[in-house]
C-alpha positions as MATLAB code, in Angstrom:
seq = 'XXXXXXXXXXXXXXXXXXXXXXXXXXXXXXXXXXXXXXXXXXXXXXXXXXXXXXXXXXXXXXXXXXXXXXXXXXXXXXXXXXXXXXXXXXXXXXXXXXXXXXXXXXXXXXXXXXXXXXXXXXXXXXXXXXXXXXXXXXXXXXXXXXXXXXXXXXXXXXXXXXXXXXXXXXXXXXXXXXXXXXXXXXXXXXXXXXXXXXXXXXXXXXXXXXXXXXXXXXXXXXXXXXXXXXXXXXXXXXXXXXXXXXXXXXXXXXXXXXXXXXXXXXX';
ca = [
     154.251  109.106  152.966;
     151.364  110.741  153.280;
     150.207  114.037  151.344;
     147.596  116.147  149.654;
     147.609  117.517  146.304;
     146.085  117.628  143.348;
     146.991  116.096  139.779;
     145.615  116.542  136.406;
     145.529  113.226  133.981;
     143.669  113.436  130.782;
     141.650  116.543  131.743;
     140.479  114.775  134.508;
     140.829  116.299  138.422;
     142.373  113.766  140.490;
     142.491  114.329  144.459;
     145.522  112.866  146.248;
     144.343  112.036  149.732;
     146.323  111.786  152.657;
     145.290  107.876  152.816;
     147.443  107.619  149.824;
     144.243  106.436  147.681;
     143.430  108.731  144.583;
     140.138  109.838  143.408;
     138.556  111.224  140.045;
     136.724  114.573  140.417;
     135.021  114.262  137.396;
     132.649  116.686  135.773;
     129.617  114.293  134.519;
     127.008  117.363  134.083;
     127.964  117.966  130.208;
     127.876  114.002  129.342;
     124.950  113.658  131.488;
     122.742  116.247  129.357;
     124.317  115.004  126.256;
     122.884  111.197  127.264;
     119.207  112.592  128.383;
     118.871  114.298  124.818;
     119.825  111.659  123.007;
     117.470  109.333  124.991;
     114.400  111.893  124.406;
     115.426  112.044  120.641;
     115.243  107.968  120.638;
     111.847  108.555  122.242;
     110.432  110.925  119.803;
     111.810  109.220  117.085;
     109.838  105.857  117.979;
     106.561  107.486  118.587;
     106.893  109.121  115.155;
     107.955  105.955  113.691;
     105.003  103.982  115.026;
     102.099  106.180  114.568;
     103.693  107.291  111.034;
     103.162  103.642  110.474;
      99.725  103.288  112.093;
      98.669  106.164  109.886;
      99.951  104.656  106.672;
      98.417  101.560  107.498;
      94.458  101.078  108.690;
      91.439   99.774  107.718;
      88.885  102.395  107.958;
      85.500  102.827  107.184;
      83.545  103.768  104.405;
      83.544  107.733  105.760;
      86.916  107.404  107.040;
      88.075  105.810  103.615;
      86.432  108.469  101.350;
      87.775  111.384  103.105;
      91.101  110.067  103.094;
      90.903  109.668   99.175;
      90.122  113.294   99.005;
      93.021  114.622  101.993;
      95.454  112.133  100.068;
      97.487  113.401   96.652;
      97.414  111.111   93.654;
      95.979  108.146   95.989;
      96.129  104.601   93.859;
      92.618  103.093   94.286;
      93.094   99.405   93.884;
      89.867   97.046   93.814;
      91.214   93.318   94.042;
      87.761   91.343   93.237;
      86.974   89.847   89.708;
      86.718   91.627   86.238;
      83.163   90.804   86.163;
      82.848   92.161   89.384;
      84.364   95.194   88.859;
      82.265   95.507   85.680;
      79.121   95.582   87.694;
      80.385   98.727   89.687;
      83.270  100.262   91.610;
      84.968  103.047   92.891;
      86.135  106.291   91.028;
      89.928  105.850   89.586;
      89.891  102.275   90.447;
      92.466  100.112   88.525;
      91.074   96.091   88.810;
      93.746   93.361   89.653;
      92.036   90.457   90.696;
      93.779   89.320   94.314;
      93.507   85.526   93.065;
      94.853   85.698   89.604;
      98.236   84.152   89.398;
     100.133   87.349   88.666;
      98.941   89.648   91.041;
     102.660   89.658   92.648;
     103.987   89.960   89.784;
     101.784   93.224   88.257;
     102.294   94.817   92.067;
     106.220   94.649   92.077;
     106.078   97.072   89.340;
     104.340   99.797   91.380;
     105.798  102.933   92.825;
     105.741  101.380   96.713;
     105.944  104.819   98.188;
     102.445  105.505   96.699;
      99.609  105.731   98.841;
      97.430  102.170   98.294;
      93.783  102.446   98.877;
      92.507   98.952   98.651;
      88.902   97.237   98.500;
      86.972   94.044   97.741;
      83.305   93.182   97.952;
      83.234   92.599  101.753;
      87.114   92.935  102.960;
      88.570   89.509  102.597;
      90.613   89.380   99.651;
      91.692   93.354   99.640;
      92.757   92.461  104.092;
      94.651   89.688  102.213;
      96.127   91.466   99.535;
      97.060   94.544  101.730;
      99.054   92.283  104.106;
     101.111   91.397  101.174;
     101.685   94.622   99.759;
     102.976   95.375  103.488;
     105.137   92.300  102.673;
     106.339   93.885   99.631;
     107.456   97.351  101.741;
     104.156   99.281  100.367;
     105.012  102.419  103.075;
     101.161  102.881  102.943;
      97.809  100.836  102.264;
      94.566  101.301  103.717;
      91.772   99.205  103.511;
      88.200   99.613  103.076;
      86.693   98.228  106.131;
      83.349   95.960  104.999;
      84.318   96.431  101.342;
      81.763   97.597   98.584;
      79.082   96.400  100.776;
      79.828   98.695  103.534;
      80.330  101.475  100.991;
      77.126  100.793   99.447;
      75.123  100.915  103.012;
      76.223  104.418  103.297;
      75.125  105.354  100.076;
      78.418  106.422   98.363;
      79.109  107.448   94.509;
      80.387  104.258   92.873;
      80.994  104.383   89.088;
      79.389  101.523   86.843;
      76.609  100.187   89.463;
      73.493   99.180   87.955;
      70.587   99.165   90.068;
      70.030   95.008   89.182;
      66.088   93.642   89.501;
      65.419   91.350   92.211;
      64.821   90.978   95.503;
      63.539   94.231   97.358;
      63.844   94.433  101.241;
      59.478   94.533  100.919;
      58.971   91.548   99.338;
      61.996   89.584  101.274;
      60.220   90.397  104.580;
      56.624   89.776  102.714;
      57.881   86.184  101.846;
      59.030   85.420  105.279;
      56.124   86.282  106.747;
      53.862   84.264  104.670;
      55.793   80.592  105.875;
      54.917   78.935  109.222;
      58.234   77.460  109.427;
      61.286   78.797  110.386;
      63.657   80.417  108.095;
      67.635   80.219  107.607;
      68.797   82.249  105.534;
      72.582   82.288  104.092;
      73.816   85.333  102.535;
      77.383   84.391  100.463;
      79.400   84.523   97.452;
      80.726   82.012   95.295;
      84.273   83.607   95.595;
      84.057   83.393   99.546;
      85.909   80.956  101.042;
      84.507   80.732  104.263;
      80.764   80.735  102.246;
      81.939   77.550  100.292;
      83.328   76.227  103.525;
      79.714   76.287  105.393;
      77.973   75.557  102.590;
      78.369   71.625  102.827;
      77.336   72.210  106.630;
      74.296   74.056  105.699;
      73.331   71.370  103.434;
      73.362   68.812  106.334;
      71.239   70.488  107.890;
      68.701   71.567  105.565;
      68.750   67.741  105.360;
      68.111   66.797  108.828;
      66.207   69.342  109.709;
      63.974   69.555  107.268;
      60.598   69.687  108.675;
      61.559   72.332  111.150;
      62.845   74.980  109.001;
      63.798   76.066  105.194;
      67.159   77.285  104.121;
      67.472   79.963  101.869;
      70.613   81.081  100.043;
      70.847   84.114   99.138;
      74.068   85.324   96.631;
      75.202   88.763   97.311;
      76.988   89.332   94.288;
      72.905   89.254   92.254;
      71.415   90.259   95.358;
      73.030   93.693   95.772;
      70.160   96.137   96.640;
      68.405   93.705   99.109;
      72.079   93.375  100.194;
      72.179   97.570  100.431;
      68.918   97.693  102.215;
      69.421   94.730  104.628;
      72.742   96.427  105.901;
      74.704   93.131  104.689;
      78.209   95.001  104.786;
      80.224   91.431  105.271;
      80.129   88.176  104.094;
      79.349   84.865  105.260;
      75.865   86.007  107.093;
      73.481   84.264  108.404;
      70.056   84.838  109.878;
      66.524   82.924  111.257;
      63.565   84.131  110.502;
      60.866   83.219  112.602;
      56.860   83.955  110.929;
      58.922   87.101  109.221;
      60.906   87.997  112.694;
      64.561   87.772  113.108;
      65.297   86.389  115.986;
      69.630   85.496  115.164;
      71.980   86.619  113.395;
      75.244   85.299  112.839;
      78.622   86.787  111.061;
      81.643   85.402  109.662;
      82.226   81.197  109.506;
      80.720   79.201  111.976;
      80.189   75.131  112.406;
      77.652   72.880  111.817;
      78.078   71.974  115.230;
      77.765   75.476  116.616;
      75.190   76.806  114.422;
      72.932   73.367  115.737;
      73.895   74.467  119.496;
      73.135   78.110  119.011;
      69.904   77.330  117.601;
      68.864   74.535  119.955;
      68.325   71.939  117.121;
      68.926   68.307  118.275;
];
């Protein structure tokens, strides 16, 4: 039999047709809003989530760093290089847990994690090391000093302890190069940098078998620190060649004994 009518099941129109075959005439409109707000909610919520995180975690640099000290309330300053580093200078505030002493882990899990973490090292090795495991540990925020102490230092910023030490200047660095006929390769490291100790057996090879074209000079950065300052040395392994006083390649971060003989043609 074949009718028309309508039925209501479950607050939900239903439309007899005269086929016999029933269909819902349902309102979607209210569930349909109800779904696009929640969706933009979702959205909002993730952008907040990731560039709260972004913000709570960067490396900046040494103007970036020191106005966020002074925008951020109670910071903890946290300078992860030696004791006798930290002896020769550092920053205002700092407290001094060396990244490679044994209980470094240990003296961290006892820190409020949802205080702000402003971490730093000589050149940004060991504090981009120790910040990833404070992350680890659920630190909500850490930012690093990007180029370390020597970055901070090349921009001329208030550090607390530094003594001016004697040595090199930048005037009689450059009058020294200038006064050899051979070439010059210099190596500015540390004795706590790994990558420095890991090129220094390279650069001994070839100071040995390439003696008679060219000196190599090794220059630490941790004595060194105002020819350090006025050379702009702001990371550490460095290396440069000095031609009758002129530097004609430069060279940052680890390299090979391999590449370094490629990139500076010796065979």
């Amino acid at each position: 039999m074949k009718y028309t009518g309508l039925m209501v099941f479950n607050n939900t129109a239903m439309r007899v047709k005269t086929s016999g075959q029933i269909t819902a005439n349902y309102n979607w409109k209210p569930y349909t809003m109800v779904f696009k707000t929640l969706m933009l909610l979702g959205l909002v919520f993730s952008f907040y989530n990731c560039t709260h995180t972004q913000a709570q975690n960067q490396v900046l640099d040494p103007l970036a760093f020191k106005q966020a000290l002074e925008n951020t309330p109670n910071p903890f300053i946290l300078d992860v290089r030696s004791s006798e580093e930290f002896k020769g200078g550092h920053l205002e505030g700092a407290f001094n847990l060396d990244w490679n002493a044994s209980e470094f882990e240990t003296q961290a899990a006892q820190w409020n994690r949802n205080t702000p973490v402003f971490i730093y090292c000589l050149s940004g090795g060991r504090s981009s090391a120790a910040a990833q495991r404070l992350r680890k540990m659920k630190f909500v925020s850490v930012v690093e000093l990007n180029g370390g102490l020597l970055a901070w230092r090349s921009e001329a910023l208030p550090e607390k302890g530094f003594i001016k030490k004697s040595g090199l200047s930048k005037k009689t660095f450059q009058d020294s190069l200038r006064g050899l006929q051979d070439s010059v390769l210099v190596d500015f490291f540390a004795e706590w940098c790994k990558p420095c100790q890991r090129m220094k057996p390279a650069l001994k090879n070839i100071q040995n078998r390439f003696n008679t074209k060219m000196s190599l000079w090794r220059i630490d950065a941790d004595r060194e620190t105002e020819l350090c300052k006025q050379l702009s040395i702001d990371a550490l392994p460095v290396l440069q060649l000095y031609v009758k006083g002129i530097k004609v390649w430069e060279h940052r971060g680890y390299i090979s004994e391999e590449a370094i003989c490629s990139e500076l043609n010796l065979h």
